[in-house]
Each structure stands twice: as structure tokens, then as C-alpha cells.
FIKOLZA-1660 file (N, C-alpha, C; in steps of 0.1 Angstrom, whole numbers, plus 5000, padded with zeros to 4 digits):
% residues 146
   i   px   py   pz ch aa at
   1 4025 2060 8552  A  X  N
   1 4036 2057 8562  A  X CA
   1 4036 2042 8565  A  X  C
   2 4045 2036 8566  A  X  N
   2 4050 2022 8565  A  X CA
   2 4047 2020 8582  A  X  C
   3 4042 2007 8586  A  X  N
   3 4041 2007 8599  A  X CA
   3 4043 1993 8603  A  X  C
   4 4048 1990 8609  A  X  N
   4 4050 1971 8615  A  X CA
   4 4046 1974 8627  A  X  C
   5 4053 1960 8631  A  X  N
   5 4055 1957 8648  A  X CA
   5 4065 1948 8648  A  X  C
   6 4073 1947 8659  A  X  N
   6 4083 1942 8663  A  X CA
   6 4082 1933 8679  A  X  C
   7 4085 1924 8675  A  X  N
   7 4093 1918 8696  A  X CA
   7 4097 1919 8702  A  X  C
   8 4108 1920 8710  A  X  N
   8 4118 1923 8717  A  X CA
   8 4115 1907 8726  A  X  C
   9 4125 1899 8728  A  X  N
   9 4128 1890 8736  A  X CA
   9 4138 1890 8744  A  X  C
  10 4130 1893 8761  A  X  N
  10 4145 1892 8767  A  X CA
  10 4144 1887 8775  A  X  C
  11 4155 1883 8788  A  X  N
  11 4155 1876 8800  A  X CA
  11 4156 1884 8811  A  X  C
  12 4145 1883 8821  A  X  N
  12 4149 1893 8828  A  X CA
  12 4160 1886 8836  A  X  C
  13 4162 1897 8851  A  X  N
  13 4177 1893 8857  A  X CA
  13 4169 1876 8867  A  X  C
  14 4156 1874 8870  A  X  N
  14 4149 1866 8881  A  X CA
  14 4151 1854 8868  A  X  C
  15 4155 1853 8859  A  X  N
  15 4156 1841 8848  A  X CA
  15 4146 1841 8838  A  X  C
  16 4135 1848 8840  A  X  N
  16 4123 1851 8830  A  X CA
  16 4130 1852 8820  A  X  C
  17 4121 1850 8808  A  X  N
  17 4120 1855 8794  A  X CA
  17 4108 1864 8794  A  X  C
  18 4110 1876 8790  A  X  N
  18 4098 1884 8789  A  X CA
  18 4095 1891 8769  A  X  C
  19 4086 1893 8770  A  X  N
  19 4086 1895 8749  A  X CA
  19 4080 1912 8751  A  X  C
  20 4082 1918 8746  A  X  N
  20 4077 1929 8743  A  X CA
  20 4073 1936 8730  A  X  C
  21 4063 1939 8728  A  X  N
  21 4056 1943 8715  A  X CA
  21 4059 1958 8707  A  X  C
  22 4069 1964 8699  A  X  N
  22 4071 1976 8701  A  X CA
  22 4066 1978 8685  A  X  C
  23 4062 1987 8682  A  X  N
  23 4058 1992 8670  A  X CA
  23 4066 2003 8664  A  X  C
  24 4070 2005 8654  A  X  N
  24 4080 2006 8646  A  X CA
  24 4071 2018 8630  A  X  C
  25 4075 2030 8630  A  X  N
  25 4072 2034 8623  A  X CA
  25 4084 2041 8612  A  X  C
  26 4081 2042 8600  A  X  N
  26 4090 2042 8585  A  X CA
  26 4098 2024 8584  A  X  C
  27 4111 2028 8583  A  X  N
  27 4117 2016 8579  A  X CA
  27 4129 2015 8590  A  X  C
  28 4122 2019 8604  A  X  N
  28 4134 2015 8620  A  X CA
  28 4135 1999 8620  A  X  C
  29 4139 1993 8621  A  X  N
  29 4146 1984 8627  A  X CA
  29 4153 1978 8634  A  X  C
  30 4144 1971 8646  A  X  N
  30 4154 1969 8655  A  X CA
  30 4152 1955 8662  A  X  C
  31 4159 1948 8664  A  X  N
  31 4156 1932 8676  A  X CA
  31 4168 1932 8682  A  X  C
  32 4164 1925 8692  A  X  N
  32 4174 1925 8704  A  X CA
  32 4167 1914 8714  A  X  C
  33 4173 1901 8718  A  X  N
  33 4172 1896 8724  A  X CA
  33 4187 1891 8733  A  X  C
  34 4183 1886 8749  A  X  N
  34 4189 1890 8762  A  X CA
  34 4184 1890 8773  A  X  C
  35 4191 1896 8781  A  X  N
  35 4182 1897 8794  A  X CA
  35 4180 1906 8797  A  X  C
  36 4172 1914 8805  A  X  N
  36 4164 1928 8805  A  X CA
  36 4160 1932 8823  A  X  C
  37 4158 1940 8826  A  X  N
  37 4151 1943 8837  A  X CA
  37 4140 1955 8838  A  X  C
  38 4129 1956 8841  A  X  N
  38 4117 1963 8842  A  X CA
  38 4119 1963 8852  A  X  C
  39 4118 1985 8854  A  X  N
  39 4116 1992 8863  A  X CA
  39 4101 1994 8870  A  X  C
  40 4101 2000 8879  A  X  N
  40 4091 2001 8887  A  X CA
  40 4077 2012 8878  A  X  C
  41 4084 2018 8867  A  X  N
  41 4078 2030 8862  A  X CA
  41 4070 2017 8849  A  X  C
  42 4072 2006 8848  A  X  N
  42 4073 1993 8836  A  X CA
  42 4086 2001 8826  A  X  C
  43 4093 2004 8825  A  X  N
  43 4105 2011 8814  A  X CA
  43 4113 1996 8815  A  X  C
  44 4115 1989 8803  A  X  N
  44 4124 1984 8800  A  X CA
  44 4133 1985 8798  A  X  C
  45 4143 1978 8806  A  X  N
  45 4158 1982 8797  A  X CA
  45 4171 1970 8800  A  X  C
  46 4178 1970 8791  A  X  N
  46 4188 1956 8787  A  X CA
  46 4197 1960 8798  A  X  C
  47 4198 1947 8804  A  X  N
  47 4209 1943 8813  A  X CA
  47 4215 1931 8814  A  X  C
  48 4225 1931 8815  A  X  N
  48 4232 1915 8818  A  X CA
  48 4239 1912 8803  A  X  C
  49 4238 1903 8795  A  X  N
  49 4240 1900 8782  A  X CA
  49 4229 1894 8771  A  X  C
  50 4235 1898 8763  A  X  N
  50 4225 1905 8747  A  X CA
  50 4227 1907 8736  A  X  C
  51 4217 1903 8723  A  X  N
  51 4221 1906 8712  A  X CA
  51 4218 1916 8706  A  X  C
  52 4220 1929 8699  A  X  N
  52 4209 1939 8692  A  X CA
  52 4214 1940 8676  A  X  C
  53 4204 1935 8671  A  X  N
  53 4205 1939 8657  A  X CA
  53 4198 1957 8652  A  X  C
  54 4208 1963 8643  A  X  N
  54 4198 1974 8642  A  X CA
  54 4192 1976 8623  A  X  C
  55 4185 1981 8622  A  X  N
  55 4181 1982 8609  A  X CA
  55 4193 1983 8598  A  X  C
  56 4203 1989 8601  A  X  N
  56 4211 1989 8588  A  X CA
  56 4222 1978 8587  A  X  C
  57 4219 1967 8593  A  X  N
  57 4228 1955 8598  A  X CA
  57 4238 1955 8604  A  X  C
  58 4240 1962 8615  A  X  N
  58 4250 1964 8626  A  X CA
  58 4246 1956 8634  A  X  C
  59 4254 1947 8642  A  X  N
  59 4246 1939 8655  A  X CA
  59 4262 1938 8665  A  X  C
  60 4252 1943 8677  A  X  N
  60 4265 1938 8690  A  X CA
  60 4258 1928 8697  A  X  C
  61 4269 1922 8702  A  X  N
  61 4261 1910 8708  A  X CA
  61 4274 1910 8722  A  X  C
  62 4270 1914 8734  A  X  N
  62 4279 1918 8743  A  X CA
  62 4270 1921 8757  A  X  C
  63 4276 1924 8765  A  X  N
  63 4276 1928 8780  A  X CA
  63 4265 1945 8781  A  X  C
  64 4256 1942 8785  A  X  N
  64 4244 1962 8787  A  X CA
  64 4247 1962 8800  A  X  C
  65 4239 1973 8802  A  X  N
  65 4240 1977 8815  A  X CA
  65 4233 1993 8816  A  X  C
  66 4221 1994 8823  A  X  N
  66 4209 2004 8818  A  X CA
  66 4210 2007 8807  A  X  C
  67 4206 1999 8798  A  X  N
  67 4208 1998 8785  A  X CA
  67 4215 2005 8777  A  X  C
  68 4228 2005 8781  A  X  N
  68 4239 2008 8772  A  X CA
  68 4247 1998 8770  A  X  C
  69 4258 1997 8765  A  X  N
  69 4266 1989 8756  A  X CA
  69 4283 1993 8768  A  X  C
  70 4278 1982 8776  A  X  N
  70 4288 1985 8784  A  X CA
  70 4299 1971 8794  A  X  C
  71 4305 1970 8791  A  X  N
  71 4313 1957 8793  A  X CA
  71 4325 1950 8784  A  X  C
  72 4319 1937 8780  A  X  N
  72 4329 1937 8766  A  X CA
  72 4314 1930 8758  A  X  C
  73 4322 1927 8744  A  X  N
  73 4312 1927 8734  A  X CA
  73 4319 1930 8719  A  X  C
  74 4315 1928 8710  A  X  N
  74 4316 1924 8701  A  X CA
  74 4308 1933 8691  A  X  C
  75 4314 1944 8682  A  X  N
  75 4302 1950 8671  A  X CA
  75 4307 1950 8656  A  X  C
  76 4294 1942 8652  A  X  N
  76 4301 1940 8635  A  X CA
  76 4291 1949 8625  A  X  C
  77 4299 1952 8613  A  X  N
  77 4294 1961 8604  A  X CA
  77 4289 1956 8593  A  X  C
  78 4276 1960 8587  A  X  N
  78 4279 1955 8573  A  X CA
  78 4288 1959 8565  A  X  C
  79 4297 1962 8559  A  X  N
  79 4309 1969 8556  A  X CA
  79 4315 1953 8560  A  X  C
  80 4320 1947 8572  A  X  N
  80 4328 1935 8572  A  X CA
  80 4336 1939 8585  A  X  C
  81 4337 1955 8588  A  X  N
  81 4341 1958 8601  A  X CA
  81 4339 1949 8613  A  X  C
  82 4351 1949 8620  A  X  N
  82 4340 1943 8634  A  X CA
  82 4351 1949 8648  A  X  C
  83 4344 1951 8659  A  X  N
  83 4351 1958 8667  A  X CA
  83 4354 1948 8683  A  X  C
  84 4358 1941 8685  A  X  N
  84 4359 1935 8696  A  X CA
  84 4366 1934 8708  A  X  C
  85 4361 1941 8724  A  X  N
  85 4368 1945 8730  A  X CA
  85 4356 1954 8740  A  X  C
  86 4363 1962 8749  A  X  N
  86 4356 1967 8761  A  X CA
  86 4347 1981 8753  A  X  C
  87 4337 1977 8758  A  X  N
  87 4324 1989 8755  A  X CA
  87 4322 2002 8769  A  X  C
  88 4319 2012 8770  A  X  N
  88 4316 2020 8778  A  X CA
  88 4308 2030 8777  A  X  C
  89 4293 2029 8779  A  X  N
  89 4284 2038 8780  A  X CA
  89 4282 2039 8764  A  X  C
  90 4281 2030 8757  A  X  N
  90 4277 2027 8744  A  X CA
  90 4291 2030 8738  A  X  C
  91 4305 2032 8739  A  X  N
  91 4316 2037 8729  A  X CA
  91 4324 2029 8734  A  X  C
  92 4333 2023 8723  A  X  N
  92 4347 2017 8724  A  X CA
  92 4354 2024 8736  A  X  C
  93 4356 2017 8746  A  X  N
  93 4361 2024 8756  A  X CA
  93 4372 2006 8764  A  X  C
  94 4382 2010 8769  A  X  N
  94 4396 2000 8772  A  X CA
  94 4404 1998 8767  A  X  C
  95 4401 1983 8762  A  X  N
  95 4407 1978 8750  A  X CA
  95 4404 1972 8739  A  X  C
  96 4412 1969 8731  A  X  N
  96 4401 1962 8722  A  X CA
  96 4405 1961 8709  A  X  C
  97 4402 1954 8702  A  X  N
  97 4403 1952 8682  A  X CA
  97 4398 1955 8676  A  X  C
  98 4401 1965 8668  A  X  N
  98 4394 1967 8653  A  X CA
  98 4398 1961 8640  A  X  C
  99 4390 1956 8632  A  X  N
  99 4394 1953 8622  A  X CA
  99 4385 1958 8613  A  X  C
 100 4392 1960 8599  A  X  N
 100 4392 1969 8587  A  X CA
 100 4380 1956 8578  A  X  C
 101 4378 1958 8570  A  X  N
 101 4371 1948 8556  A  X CA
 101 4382 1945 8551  A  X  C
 102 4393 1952 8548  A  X  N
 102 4401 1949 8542  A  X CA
 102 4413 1938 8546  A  X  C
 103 4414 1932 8559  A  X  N
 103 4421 1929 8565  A  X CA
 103 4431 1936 8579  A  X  C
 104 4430 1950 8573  A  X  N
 104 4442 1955 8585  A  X CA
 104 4436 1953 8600  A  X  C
 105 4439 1955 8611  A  X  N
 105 4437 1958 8621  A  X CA
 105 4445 1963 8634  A  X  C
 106 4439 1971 8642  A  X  N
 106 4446 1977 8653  A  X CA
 106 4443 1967 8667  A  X  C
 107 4453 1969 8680  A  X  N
 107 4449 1963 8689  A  X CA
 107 4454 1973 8698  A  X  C
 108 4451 1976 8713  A  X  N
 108 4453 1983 8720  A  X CA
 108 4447 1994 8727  A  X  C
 109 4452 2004 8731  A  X  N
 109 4438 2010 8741  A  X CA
 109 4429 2017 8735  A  X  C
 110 4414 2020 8736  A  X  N
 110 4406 2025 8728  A  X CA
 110 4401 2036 8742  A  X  C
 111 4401 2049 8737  A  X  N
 111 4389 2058 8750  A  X CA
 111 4383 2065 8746  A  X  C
 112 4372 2062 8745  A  X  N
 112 4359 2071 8737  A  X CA
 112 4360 2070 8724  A  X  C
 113 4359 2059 8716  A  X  N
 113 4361 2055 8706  A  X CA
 113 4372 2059 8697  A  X  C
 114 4384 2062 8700  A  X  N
 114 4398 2071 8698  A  X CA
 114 4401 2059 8700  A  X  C
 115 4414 2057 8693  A  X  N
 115 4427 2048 8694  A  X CA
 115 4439 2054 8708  A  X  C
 116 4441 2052 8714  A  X  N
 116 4450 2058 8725  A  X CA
 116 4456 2049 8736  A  X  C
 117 4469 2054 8736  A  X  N
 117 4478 2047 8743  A  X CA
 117 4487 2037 8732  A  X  C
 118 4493 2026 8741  A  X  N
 118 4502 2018 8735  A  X CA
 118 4490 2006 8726  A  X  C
 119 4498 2004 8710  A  X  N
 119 4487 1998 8705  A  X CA
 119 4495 1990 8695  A  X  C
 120 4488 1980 8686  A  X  N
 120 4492 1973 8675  A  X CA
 120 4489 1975 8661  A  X  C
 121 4491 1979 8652  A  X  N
 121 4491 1980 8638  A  X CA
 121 4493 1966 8628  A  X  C
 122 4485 1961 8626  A  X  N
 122 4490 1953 8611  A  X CA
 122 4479 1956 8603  A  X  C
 123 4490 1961 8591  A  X  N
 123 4480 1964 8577  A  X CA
 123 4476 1952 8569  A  X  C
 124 4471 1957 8558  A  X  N
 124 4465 1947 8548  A  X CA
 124 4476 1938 8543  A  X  C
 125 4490 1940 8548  A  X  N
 125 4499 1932 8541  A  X CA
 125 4507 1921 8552  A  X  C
 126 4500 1924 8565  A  X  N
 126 4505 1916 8573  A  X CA
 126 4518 1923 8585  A  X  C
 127 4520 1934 8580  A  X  N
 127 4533 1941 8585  A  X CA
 127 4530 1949 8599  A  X  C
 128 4536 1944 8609  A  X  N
 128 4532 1950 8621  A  X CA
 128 4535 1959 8626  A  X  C
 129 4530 1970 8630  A  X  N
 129 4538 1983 8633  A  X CA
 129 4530 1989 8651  A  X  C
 130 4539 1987 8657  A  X  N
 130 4539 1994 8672  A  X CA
 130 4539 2010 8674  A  X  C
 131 4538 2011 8685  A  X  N
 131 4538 2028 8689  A  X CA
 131 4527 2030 8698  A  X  C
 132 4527 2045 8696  A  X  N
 132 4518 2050 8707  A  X CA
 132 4510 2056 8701  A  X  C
 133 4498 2055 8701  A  X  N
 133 4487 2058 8689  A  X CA
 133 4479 2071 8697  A  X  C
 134 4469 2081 8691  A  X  N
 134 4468 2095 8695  A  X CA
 134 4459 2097 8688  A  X  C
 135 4446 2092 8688  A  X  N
 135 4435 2091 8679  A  X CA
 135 4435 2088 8668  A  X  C
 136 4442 2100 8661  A  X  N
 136 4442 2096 8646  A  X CA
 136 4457 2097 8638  A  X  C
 137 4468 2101 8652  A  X  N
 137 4482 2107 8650  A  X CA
 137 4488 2094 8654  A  X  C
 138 4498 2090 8654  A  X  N
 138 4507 2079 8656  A  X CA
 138 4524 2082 8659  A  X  C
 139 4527 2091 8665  A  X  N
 139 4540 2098 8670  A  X CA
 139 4551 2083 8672  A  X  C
 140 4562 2079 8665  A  X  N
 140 4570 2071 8666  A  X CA
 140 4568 2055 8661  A  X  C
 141 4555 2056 8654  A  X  N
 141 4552 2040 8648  A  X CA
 141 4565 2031 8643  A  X  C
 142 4566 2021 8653  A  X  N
 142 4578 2013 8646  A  X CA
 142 4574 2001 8637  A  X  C
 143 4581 1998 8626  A  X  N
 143 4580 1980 8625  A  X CA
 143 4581 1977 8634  A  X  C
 144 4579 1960 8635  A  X  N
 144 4580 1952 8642  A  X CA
 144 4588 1940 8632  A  X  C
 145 4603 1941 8635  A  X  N
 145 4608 1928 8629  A  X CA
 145 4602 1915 8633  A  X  C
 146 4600 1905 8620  A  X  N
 146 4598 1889 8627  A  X CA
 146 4611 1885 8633  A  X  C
% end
């Protein structure tokens, strides 16, 4: 069985930098450096703002809060994805940007990681298309003339 160890570097909320030693067994990966706050129980957990990389090269670098992914912030994929916009209790939650690898991207309201509400469409060809988006349905998508 494959075994490391890892650090964790964070800031608590008093201005500290605190490191933390966490041991990592198969092939987990994880770092995260930020600011943090230690509970009375010692339980560590990210608060304030932060960066986490995870083993399969996903990294947000955004707003925690009892260590979830909650504020705004920023999450990029290996793929080329990247998601930028309001986070909630770890899920695309407000508003916010997606974009594709390929170029396209959406803008507009996101709830529980669903596209919803009034939003923006441009595809990989630059062509913009409006409407009212429904997770994965798009009821009345218009162009948008230049």
C-alpha cells in the first residue's frame, strides 16, 4: 500500500499560519493552502480564503466557510473547464460562468449546480443565444443579433 504524508498550510482567522501534517494513504491527493480555524475539539477546518488542489488536478481557489466551498471562487478542470462565480455549500450555487475546453460558455443563474433562470449562451462559434435556461432544457433560446 502506497503511503506519504502531506501539509496543509493555512492561516488561521488571528493572522497565524498554522501547517498541518496529514497522511495520505493509496494515491489521495490533496493541498490546500489559506486560512483555517481550529475548533475547540483541535478539528481543522478552512475558512476565509483558499486554495485546494485535489489529486486528479482540479483546484478552486475561492471563498470556504466550515470548510465548504462557499462564496465566490473560481474551479478549474483538467479537461480546461473552469467554473467562475458564486459557490454554496460546496455546489455552483448564484451566479456564475462556465466554460467548456472547447470555447463555448454559459453565464447566468446557477442553483445547485443546474443552469436556472435567465442566462447567456455562446458556443464554440461565438454566436450568442439568450433565454431562460432549466437545467438541461432551454424553453425559447433566442439569438442574439450583433
Amino acid at each position: 500500500m502506497l503511503m506519504s504524508h502531506l501539509f496543509f498550510t493555512f492561516r488561521e482567522e488571528s493572522g497565524v499560519r498554522c501547517t498541518i501534517l496529514v497522511l495520505l494513504l493509496c494515491c489521495i491527493a490533496l493541498l490546500s493552502d489559506g486560512e483555517c480555524k481550529v475548533g475547540k475539539d483541535g478539528h481543522v477546518e478552512r475558512n476565509g480564503t483558499g486554495t485546494h488542489h485535489s489529486g486528479d488536478g482540479t483546484c478552486y481557489s475561492g471563498q470556504w466557510e466550515h470548510d465548504l466551498m462557499t462564496g465566490n471562487g473560481e474551479m478549474k478542470f483538467p479537461s480546461g473547464a473552469v467554473y467562475q462565480g458564486s459557490f454554496e455549500l460546496n455546489q455552483y450555487h448564484g451566479t456564475g460562468t462556465y466554460t467548456w475546453p472547447d470555447g463555448s460558455q454559459f453565464s447566468g443563474g446557477v442553483v445547485h449546480n443546474r443552469f436556472e433562470g435567465r442566462g447567456e449562451y455562446i458556443d464554440s462559434s461565438g454566436r450568442v443565444w439568450t433565454g431562460i435556461f432549466d437545467g438541461k432544457v432551454t424553453n425559447g433560446l433566442r439569438l442574439k443579433l450583433s
